[in-house]
Every structure is written in C-alpha cells, then in structure tokens.
N, CA, C, O and CB atoms as a CASP TS submission, in Angstrom:
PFRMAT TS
TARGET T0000
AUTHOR 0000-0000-0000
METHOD Language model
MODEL 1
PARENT N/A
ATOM      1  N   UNK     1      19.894  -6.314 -27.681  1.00  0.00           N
ATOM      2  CA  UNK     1      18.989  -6.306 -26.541  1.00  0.00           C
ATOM      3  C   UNK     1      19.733  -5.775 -25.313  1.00  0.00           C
ATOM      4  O   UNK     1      20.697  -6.493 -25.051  1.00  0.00           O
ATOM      5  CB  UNK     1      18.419  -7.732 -26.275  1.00  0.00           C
ATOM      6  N   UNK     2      19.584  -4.740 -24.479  1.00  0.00           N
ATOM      7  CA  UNK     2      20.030  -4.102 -23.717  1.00  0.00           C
ATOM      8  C   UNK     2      19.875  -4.662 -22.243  1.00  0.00           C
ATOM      9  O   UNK     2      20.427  -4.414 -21.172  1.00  0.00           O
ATOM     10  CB  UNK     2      19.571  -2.984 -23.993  1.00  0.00           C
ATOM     11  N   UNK     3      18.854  -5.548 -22.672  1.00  0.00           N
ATOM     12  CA  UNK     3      18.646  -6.294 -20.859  1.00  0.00           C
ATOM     13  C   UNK     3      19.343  -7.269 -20.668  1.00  0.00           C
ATOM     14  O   UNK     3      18.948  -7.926 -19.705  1.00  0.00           O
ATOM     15  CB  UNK     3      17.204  -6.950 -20.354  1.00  0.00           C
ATOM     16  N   UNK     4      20.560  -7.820 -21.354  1.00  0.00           N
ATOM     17  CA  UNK     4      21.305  -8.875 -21.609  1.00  0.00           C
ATOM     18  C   UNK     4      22.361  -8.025 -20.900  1.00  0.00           C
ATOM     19  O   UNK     4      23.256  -8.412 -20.149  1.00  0.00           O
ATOM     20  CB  UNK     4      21.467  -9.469 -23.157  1.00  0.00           C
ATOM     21  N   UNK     5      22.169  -7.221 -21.158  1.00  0.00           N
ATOM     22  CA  UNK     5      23.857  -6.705 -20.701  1.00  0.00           C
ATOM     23  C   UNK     5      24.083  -6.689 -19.573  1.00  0.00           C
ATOM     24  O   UNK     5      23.204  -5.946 -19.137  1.00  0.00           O
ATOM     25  CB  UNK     5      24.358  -5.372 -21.000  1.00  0.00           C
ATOM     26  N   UNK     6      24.753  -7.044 -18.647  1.00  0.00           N
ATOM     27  CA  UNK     6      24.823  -6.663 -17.552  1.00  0.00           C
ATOM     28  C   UNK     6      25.646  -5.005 -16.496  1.00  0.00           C
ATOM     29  O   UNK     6      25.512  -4.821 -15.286  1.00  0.00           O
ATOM     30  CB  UNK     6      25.242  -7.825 -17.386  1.00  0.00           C
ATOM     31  N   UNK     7      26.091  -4.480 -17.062  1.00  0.00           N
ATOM     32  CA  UNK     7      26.994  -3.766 -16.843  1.00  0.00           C
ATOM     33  C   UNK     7      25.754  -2.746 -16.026  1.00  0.00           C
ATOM     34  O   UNK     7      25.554  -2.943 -14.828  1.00  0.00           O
ATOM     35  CB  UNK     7      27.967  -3.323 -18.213  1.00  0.00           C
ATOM     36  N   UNK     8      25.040  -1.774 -16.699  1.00  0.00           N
ATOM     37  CA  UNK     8      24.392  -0.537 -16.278  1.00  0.00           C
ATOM     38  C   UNK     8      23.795  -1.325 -14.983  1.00  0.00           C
ATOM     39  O   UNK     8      24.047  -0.836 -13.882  1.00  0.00           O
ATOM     40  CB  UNK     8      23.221   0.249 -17.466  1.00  0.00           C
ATOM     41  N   UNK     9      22.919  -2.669 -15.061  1.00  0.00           N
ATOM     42  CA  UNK     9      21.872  -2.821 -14.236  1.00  0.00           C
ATOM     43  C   UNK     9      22.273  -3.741 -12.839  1.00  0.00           C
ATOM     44  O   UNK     9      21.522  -4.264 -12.016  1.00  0.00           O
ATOM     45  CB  UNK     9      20.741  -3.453 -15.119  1.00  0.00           C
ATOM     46  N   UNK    10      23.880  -3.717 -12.926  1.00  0.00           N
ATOM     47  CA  UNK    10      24.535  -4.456 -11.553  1.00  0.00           C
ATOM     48  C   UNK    10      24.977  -2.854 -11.099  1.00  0.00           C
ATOM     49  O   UNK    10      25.201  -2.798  -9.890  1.00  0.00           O
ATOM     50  CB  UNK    10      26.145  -5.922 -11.821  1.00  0.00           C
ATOM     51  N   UNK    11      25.112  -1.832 -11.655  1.00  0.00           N
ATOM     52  CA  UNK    11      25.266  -1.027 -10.454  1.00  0.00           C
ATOM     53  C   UNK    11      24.000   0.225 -10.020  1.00  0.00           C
ATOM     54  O   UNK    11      24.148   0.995  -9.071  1.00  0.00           O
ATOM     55  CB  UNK    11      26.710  -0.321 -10.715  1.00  0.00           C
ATOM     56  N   UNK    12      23.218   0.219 -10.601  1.00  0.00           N
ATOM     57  CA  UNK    12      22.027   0.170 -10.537  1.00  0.00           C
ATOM     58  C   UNK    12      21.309  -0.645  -9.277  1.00  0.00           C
ATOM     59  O   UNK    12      20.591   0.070  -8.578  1.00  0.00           O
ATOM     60  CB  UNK    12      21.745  -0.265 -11.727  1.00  0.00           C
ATOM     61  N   UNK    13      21.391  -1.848  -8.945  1.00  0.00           N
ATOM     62  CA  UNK    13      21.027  -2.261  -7.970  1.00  0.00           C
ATOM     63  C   UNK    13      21.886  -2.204  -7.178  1.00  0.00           C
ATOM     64  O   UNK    13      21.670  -1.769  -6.047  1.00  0.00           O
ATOM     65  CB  UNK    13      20.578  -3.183  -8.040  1.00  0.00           C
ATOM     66  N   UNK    14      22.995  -2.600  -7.544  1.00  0.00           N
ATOM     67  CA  UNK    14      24.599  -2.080  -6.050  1.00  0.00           C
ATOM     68  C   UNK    14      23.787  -0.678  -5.646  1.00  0.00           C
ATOM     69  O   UNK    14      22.910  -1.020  -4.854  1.00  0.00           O
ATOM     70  CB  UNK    14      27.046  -1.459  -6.975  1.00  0.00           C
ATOM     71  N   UNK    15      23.763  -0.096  -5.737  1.00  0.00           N
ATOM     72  CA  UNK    15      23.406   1.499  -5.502  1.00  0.00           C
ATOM     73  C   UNK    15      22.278   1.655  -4.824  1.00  0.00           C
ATOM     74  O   UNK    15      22.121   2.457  -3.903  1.00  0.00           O
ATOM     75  CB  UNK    15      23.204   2.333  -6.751  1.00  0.00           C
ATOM     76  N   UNK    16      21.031   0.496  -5.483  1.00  0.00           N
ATOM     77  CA  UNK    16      19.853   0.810  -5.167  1.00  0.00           C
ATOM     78  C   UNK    16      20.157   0.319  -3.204  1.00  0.00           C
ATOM     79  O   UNK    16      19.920   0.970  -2.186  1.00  0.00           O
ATOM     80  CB  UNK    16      18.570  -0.150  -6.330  1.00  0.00           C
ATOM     81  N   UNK    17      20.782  -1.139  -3.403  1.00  0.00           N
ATOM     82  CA  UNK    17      20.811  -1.498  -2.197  1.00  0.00           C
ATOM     83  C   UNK    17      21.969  -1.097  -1.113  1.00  0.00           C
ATOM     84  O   UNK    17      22.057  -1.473   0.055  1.00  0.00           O
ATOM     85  CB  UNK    17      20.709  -2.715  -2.347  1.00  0.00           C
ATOM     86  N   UNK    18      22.744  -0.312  -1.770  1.00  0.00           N
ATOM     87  CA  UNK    18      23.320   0.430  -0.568  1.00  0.00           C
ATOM     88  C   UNK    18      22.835   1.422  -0.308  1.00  0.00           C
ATOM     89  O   UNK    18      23.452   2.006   0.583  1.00  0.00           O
ATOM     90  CB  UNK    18      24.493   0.741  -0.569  1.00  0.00           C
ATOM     91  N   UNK    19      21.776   2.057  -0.755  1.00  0.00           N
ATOM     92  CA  UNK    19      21.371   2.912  -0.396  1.00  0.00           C
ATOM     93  C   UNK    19      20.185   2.709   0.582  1.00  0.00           C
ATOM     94  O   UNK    19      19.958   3.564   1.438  1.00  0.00           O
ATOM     95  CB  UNK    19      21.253   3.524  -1.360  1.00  0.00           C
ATOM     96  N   UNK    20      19.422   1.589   0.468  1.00  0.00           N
ATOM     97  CA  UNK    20      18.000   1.242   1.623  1.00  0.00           C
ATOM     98  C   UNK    20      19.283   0.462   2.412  1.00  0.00           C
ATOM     99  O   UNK    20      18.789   0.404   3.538  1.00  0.00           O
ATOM    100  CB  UNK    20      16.133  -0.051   0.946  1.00  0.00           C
ATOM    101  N   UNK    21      20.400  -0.071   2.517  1.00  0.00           N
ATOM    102  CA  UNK    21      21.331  -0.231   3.907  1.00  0.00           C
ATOM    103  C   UNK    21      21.488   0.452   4.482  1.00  0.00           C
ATOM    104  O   UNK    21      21.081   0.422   5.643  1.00  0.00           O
ATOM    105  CB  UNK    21      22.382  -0.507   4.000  1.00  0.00           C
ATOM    106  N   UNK    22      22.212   1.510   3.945  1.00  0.00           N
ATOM    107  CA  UNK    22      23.004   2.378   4.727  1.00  0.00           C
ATOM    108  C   UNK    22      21.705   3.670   5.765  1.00  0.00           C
ATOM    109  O   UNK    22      21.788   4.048   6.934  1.00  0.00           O
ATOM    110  CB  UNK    22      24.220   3.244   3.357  1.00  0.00           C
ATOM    111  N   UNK    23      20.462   4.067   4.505  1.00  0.00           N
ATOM    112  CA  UNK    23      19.718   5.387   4.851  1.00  0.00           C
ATOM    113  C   UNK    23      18.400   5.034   4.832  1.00  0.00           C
ATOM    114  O   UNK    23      17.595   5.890   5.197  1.00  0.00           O
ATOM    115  CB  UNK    23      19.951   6.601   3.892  1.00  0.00           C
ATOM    116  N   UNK    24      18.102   4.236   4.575  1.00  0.00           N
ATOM    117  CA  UNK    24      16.260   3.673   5.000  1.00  0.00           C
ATOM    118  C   UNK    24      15.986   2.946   5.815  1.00  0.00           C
ATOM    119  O   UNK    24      14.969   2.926   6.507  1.00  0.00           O
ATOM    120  CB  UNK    24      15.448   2.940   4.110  1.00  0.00           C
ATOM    121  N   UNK    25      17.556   1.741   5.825  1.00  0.00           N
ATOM    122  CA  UNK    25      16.851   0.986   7.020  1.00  0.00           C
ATOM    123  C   UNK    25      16.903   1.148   8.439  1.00  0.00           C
ATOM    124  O   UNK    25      16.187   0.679   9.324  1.00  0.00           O
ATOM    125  CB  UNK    25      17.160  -0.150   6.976  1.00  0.00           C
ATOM    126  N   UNK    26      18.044   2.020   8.483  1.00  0.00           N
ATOM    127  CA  UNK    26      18.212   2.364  10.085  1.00  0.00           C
ATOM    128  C   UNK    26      17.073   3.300  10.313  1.00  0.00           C
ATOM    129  O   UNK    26      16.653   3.387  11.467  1.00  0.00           O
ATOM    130  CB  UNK    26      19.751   3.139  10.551  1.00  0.00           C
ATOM    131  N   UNK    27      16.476   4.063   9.308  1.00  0.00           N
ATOM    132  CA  UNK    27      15.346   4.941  10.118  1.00  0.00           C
ATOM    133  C   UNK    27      13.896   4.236  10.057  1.00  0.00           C
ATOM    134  O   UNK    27      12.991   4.693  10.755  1.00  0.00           O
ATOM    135  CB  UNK    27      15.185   6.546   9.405  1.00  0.00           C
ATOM    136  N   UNK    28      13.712   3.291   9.348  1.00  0.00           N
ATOM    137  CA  UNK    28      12.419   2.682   9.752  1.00  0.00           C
ATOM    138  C   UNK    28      12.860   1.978  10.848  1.00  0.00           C
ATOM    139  O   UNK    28      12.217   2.220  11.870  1.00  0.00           O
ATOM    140  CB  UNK    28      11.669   1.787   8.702  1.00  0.00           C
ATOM    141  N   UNK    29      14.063   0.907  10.998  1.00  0.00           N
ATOM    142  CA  UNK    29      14.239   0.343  12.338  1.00  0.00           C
ATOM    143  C   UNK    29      14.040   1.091  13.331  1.00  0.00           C
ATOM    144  O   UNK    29      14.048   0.580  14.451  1.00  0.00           O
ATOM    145  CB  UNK    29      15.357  -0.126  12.552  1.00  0.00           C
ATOM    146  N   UNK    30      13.792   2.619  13.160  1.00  0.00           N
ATOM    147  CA  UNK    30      14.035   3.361  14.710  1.00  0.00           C
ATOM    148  C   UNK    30      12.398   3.433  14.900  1.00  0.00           C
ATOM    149  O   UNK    30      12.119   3.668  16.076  1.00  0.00           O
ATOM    150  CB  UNK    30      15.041   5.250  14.769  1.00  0.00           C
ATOM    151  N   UNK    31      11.233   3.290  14.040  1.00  0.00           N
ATOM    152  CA  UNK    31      10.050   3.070  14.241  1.00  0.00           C
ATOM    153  C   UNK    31       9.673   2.339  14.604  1.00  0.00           C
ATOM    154  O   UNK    31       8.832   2.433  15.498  1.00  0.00           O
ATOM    155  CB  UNK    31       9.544   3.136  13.703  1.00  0.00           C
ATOM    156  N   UNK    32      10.127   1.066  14.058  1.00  0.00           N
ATOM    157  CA  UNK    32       9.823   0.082  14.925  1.00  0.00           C
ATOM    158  C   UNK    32       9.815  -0.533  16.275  1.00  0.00           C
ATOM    159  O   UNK    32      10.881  -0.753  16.850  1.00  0.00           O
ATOM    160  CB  UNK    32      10.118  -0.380  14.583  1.00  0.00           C
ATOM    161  N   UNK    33       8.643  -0.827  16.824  1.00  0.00           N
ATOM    162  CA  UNK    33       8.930  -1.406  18.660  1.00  0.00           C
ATOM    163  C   UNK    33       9.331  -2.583  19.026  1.00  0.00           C
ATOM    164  O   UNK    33       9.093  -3.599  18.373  1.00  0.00           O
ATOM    165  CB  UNK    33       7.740  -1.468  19.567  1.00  0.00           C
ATOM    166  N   UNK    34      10.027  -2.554  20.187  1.00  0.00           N
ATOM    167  CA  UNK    34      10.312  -3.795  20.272  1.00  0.00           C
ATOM    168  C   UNK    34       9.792  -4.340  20.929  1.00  0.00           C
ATOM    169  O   UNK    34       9.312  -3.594  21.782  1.00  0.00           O
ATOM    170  CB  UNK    34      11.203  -4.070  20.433  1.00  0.00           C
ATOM    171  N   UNK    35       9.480  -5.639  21.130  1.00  0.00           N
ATOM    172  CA  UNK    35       8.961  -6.218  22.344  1.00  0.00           C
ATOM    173  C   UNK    35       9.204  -6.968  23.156  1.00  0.00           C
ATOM    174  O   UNK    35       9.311  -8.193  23.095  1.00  0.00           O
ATOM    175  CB  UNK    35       8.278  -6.560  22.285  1.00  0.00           C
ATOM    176  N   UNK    36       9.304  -6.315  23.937  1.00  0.00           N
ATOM    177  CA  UNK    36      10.124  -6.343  25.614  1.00  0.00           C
ATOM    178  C   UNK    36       9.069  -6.586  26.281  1.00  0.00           C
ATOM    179  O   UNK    36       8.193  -5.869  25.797  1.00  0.00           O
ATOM    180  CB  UNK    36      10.932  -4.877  26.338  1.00  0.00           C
ATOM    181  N   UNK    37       8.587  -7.284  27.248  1.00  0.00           N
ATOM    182  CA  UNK    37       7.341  -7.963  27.901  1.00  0.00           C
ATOM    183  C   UNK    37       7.745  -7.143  29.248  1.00  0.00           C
ATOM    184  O   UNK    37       8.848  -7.245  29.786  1.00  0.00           O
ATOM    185  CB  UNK    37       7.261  -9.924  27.979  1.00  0.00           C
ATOM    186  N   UNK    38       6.681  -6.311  29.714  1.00  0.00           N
ATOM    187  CA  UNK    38       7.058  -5.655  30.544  1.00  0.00           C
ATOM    188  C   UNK    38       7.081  -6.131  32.396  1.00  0.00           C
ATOM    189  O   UNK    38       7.453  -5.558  33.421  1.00  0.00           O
ATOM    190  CB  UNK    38       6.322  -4.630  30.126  1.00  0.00           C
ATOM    191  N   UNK    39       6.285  -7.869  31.981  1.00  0.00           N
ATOM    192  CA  UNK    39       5.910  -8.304  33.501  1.00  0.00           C
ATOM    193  C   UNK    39       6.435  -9.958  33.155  1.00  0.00           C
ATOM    194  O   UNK    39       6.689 -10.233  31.983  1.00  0.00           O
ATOM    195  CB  UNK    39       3.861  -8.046  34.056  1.00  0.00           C
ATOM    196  N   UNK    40       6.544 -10.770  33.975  1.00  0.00           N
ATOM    197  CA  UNK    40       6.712 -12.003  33.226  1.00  0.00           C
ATOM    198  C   UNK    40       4.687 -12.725  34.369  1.00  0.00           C
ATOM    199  O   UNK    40       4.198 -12.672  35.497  1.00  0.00           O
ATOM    200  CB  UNK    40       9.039 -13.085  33.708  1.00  0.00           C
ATOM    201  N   UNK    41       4.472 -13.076  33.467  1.00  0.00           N
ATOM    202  CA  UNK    41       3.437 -13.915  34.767  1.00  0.00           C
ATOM    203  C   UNK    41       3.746 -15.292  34.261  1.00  0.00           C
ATOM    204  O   UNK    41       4.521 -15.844  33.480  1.00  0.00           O
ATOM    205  CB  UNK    41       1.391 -13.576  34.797  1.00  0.00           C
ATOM    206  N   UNK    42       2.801 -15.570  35.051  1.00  0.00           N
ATOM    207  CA  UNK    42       2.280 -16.984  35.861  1.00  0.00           C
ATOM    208  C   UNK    42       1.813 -18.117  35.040  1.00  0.00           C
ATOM    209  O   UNK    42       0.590 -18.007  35.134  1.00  0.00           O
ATOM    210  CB  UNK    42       1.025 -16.704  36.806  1.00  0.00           C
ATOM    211  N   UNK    43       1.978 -18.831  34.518  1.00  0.00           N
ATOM    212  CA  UNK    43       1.150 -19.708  33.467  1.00  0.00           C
ATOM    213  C   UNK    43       0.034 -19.945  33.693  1.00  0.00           C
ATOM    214  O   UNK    43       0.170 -20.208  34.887  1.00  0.00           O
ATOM    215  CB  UNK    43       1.544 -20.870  33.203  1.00  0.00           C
ATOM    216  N   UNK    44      -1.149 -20.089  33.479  1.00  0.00           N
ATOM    217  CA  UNK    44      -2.198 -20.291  33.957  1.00  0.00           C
ATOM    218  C   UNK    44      -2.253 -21.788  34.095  1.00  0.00           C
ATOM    219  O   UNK    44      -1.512 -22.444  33.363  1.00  0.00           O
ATOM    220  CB  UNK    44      -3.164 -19.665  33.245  1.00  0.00           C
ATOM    221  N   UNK    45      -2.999 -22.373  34.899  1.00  0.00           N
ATOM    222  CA  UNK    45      -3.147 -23.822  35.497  1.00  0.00           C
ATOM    223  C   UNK    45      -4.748 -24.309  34.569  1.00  0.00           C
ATOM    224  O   UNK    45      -5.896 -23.922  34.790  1.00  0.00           O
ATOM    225  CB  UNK    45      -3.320 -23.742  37.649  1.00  0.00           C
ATOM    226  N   UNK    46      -4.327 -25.111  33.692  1.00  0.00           N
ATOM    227  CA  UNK    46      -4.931 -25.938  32.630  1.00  0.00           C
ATOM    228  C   UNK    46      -5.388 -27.214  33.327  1.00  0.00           C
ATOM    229  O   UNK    46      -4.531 -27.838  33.953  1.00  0.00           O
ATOM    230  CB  UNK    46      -3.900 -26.247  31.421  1.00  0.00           C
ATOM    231  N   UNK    47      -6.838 -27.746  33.287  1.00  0.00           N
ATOM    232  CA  UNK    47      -7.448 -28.733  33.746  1.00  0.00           C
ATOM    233  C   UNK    47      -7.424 -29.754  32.723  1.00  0.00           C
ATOM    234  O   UNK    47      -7.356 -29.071  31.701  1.00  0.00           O
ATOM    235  CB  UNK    47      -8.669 -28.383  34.183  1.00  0.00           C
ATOM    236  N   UNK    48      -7.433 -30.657  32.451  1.00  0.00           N
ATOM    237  CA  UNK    48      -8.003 -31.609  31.032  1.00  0.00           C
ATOM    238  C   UNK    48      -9.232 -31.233  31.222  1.00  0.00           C
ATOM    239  O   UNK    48      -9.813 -30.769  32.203  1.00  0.00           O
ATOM    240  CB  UNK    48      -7.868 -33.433  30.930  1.00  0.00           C
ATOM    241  N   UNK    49      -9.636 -31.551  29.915  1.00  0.00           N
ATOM    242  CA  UNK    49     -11.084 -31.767  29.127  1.00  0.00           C
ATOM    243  C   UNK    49     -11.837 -33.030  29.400  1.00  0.00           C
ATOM    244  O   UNK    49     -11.491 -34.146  29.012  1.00  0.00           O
ATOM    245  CB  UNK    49     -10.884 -31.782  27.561  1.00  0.00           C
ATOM    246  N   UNK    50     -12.681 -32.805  29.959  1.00  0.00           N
ATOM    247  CA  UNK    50     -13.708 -34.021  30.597  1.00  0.00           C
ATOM    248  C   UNK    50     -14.032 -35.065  29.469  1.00  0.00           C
ATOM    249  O   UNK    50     -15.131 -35.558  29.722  1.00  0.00           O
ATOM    250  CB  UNK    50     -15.305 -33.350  31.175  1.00  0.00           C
ATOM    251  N   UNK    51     -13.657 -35.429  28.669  1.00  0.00           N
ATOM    252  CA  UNK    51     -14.064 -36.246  27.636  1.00  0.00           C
ATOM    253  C   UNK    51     -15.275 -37.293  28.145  1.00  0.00           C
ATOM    254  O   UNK    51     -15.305 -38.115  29.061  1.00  0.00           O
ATOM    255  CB  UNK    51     -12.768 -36.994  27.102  1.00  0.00           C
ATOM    256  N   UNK    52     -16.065 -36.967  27.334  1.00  0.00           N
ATOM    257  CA  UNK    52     -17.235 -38.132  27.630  1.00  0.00           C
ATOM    258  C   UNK    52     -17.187 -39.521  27.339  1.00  0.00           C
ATOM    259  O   UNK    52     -17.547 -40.238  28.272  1.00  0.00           O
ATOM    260  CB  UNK    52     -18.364 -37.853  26.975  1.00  0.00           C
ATOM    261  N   UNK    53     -16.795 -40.161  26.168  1.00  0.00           N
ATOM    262  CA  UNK    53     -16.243 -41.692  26.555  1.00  0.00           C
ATOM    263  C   UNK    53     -15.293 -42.208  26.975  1.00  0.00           C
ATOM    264  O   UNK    53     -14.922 -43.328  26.624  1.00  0.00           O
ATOM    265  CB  UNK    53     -16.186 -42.361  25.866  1.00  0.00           C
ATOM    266  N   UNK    54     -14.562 -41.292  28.035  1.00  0.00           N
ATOM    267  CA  UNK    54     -13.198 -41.748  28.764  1.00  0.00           C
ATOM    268  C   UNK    54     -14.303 -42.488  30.263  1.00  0.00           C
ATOM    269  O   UNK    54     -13.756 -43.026  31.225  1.00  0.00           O
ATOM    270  CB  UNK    54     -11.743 -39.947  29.250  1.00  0.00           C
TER
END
C-alpha cells in the first residue's frame, strides 16, 4: 500500500507549503485591506429602556 509510506507524500506537502509561504501568500496579502478607521467618533449616548413593570 503506497499511502503508508511516508517518504514521497512529506515532501510533497513540504513543497506544497513552501510554496503558498513563500509566493501566494504575500500576493493575496497585498489584496487584502486593512482596516484602519479613518475618524475615531463619539460613542453615542444610550438612554435605558423604559421597562413597563419597573
């Protein structure tokens, strides 16, 4: 059984994943936005809730 073996399919994935390290992920990271809040505001001023059997 060939899927027992380990040899072919540890560098097979070594490979697979140095390769989305090193050359896929830095260029989707450069698509991605960041978010940087461009204003800070004010919290808005929250009343309680009138509850009727209070």
């Amino acid at each position: 059984m060939p899927q027992l073996n380990p040899n072919p399919w540890f560098l097979i994935l070594y490979l697979t994943w140095l390769t989305y390290s090193l050359i896929i992920q830095p260029k989707i990271s450069m698509h991605l936005p960041e978010n940087n809040p461009t204003k800070i505001t004010k919290p808005t001023d929250t009343n309680p809730w009138p509850w009727p059997w209070h």
